[in-house]
N, C-alpha and C positions, 0 to 999 in steps of 0.2 A: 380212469383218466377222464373222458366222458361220462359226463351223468347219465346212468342208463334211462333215466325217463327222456332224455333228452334223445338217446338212441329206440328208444319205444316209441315215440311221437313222429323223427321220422321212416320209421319203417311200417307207422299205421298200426300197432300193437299192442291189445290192452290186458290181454293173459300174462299170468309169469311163468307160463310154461315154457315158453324160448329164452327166456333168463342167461342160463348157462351157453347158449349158442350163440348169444347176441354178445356176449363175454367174448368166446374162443371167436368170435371174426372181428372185433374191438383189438383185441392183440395181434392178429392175420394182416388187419390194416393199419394195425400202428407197423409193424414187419414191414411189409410191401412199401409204405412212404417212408421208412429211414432206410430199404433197400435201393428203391427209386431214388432217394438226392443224396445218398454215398453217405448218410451220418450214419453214426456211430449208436448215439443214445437222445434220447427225446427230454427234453426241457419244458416243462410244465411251469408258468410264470405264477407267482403268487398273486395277491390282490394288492398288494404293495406295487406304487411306479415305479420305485429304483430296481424291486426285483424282477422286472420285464423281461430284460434281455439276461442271456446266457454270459458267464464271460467270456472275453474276445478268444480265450484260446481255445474254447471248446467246441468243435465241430458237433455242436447238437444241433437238433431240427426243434424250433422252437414250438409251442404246439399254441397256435394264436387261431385267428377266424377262419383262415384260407386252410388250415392244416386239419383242422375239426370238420370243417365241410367237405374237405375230400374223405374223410376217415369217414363220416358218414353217408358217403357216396359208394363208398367202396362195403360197407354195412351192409347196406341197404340193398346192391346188386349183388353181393353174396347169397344175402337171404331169400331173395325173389327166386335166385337161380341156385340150388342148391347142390346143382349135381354137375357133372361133367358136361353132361347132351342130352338136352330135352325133349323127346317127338313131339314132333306135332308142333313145334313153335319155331322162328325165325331166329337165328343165330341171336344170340345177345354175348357180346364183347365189354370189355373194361370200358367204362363212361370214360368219355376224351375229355371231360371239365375236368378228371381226377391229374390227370397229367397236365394239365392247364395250369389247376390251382398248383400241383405239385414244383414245376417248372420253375420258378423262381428262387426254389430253396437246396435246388439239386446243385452238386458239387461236382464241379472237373479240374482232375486232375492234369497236369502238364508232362 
């Protein structure tokens, strides 16, 4: 969905030896942002303007500038932090921009 050179650039990456890993958290973080705003399925816009938006009945997460930059926020603190709990370093938590950017696409129910 992301050009991986795009997710290589910003996670600082010039081997293709994390290829496959930078893959399986690209899918971890496509998960997490259509679990975060209750959609269902992700909407990839063509390069066409009419095909922009999803149609109106589909609860997709549309995947535009705000939705790619959290996906590669969420990348990119995956991969820095690769384990549960790391000695020797200061807690590091979910970036709050990812909830930021995410926040206006998330879905509530009545």
């Amino acid at each position: 969905m992301i050009p991986l050179s795009m997710i290589k650039i910003h996670c600082r990456i010039d081997s293709p030896f994390d290829d496959d890993l930078l893959r399986q958290y690209e899918k971890a973080a496509i998960q997490y942002a259509l679990n975060y705003t209750d959609r269902k399925t992700l909407h990839v816009p063509k390069n066409t303007p009419e095909a922009e938006a999803p149609p109106p009945d589909t609860p997709a997460l549309v995947l535009d500038e705000a939705v790619i930059q959290a996906l590669l926020l969420l990348i990119g603190h995956w991969y820095e932090n690769r384990t549960a709990v790391v000695v020797g370093q200061s807690v590091a938590t979910l970036p709050f921009a990812v909830k930021a950017l995410l926040q206006p696409y998330k879905r509530y129910a009545l």
